[in-house]
Phi, psi and omega in degrees: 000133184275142157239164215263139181293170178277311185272014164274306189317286190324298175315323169316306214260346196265330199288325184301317179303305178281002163291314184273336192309321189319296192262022116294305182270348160319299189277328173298318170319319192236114202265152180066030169266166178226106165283342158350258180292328199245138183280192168315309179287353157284001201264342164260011162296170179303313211243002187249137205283349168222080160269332190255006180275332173242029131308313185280006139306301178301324183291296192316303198304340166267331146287331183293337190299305184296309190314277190333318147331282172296316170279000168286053184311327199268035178241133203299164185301316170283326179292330194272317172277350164319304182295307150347298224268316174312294200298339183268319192280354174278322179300305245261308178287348164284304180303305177285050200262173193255189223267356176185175188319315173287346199249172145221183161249153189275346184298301178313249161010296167327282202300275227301315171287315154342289188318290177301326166311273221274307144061263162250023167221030172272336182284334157340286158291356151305325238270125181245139174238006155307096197297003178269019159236177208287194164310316234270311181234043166253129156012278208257356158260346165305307168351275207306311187321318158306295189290359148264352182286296211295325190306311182281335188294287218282342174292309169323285176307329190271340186295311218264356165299329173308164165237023160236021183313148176234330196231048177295301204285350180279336165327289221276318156332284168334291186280359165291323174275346194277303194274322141318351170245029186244346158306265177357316220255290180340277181306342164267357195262325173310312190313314196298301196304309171319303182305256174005282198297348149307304184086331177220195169289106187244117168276136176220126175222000000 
């Protein structure tokens, strides 16, 4: 059985927290934003008054992606570099970012769908069928993870296309915490499961 490193648990535990903490606090910074209607990436424009306080949440949030990435060893090999791959379109969407309130860039929109997309097709490519590892990155929970991820991702990507959207950032809010507390949720329920079937604490970095 490969097993999940002590610093993807760590990273793991770190990403929901600095997710939210980023854009709560980003937004307490910037009076008369509406995360309702305005999404994440407005609070990292070109024109926004805490652009470099939740840029550097994104940029922290994309290295623990990698960090997670490289040490979840018990998540199959496509998965790990799905999740790689995430963690660089997440750079793409800080470094692109976009240039006002109104606007957007096709650099953004790239990384920033990238981003969500794989995401929400790493448990998939994760996915181990050996029962000696947990649920979670087995079948029924990789399957379901995906097809509700990608479902709200794609519900999501047409909400922020609109241009009479009212309810993006709350959209967009959604599927962040969904798909980051269910990494999380993954990589600690493997952990847990590993110790247990083991018998004792196995760190592997």
């Amino acid at each position: 059985m490969q097993l999940i490193g002590i610093w993807a648990v760590v990273a793991a535990t770190l990403g929901p927290i600095q997710n939210i903490t980023g854009w709560t606090l980003s937004a307490l910074l910037w009076p008369g934003y509406d995360p309702i209607r305005q999404t994440i990436s407005d609070l990292a424009a070109d024109d926004s008054p805490v652009k470099w306080v939740q840029t550097s949440f994104f940029l922290f949030g994309s290295t623990l992606t990698l960090i997670g990435a490289w040490h979840a060893k018990s998540l199959a090999m496509p998965g790990r570099i799905t999740l790689f791959l995430a963690g660089l379109s997440s750079y793409g969407v800080a470094i692109f970012a976009v240039p006002d309130q109104t606007s957007n860039s096709p650099q953004h929109l790239f990384f920033a769908t990238s981003a969500f997309v794989l995401f929400s097709a790493w448990p998939l490519l994760a996915m181990r069928f050996d029962r000696q590892y947990h649920w979670s990155i087995r079948p029924p929970g990789a399957i379901s993870a995906t097809a509700v991820m990608t479902i709200a991702t794609l519900v999501f990507l047409l909400t922020w296309l609109d241009p009479d959207r009212t309810v993006t950032g709350l959209a967009q809010r959604a599927i962040v915490v969904m798909q980051v507390v269910w990494l999380t949720f993954a990589i600690w329920a493997q952990w847990l499961h590993q110790r247990k079937k083991l018998g004792s604490v196995v760190y592997q970095t």
